[in-house]
VMD Tcl script that builds the backbone (N, CA, C; Angstrom):
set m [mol new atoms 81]
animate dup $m
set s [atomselect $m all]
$s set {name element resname resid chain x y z} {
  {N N UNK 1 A 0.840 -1.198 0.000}
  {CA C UNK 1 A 0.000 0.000 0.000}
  {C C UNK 1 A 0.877 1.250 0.000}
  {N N UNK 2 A 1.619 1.350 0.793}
  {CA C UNK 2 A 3.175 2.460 0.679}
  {C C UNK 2 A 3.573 2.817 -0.359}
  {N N UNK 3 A 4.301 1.873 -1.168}
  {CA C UNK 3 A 4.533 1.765 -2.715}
  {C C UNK 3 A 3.506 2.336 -3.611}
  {N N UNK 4 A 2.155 1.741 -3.549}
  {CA C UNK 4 A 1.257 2.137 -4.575}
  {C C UNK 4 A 1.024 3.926 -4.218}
  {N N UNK 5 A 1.250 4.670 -3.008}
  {CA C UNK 5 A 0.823 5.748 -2.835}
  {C C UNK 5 A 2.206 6.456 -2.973}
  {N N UNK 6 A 3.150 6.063 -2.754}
  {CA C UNK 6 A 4.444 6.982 -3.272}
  {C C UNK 6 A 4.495 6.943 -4.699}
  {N N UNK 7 A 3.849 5.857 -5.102}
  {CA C UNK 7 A 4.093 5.785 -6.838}
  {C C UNK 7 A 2.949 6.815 -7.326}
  {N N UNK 8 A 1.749 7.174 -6.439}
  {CA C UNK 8 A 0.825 7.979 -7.655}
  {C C UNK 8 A 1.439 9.335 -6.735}
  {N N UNK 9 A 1.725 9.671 -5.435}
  {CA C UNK 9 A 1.274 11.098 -4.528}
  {C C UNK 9 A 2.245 12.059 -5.810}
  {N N UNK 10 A 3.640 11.623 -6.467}
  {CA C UNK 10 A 4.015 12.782 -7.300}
  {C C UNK 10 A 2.992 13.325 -8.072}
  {N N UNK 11 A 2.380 12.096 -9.041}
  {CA C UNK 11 A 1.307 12.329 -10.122}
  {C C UNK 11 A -0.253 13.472 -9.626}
  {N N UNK 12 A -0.563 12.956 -7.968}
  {CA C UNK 12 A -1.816 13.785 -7.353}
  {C C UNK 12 A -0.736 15.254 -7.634}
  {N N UNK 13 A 0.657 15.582 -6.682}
  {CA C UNK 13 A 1.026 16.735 -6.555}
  {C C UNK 13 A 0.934 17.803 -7.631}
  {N N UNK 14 A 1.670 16.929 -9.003}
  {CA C UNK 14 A 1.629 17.547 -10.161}
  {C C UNK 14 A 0.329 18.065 -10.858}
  {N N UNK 15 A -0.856 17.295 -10.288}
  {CA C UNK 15 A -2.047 17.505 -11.133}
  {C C UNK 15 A -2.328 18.590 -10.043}
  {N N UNK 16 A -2.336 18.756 -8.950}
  {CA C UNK 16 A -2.777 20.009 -8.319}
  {C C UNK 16 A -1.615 21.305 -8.199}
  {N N UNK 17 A -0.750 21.183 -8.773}
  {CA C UNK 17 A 0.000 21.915 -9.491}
  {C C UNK 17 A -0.236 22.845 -10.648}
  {N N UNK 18 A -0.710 21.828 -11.523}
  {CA C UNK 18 A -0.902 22.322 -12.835}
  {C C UNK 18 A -2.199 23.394 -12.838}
  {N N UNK 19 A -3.342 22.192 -11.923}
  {CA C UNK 19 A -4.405 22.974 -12.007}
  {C C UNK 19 A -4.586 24.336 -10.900}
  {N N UNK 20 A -3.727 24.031 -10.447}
  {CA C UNK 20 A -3.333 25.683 -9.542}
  {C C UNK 20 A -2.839 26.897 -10.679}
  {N N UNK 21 A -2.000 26.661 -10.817}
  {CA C UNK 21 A -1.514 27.512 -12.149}
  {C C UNK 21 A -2.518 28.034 -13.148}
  {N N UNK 22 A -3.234 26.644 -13.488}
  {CA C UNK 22 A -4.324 27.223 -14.860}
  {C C UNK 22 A -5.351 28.250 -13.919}
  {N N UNK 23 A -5.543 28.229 -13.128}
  {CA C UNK 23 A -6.724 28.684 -12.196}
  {C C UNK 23 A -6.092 30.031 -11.745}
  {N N UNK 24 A -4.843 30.078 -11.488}
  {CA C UNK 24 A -4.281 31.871 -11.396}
  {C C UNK 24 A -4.484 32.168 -12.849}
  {N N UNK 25 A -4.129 31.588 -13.945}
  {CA C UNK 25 A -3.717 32.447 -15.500}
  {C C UNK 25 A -5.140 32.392 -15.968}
  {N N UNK 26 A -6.184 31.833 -15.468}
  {CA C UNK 26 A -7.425 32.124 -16.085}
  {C C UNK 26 A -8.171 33.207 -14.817}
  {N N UNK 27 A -7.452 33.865 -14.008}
  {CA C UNK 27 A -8.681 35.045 -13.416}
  {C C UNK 27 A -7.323 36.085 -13.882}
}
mol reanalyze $m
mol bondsrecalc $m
mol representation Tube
mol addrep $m
């Protein structure tokens, strides 16, 4: 279970990353 959540938490970080960003450059 460790493994499977270190293997996606980069992928969650990056997607709330990205969509942080789009969400400042669209107001």
């Amino acid at each position: 279970m460790h493994d499977f959540l270190f293997g996606i938490f980069p992928y969650i970080a990056l997607g709330v990353g990205i969509m942080g960003t789009i969400a400042r450059y669209e107001r």
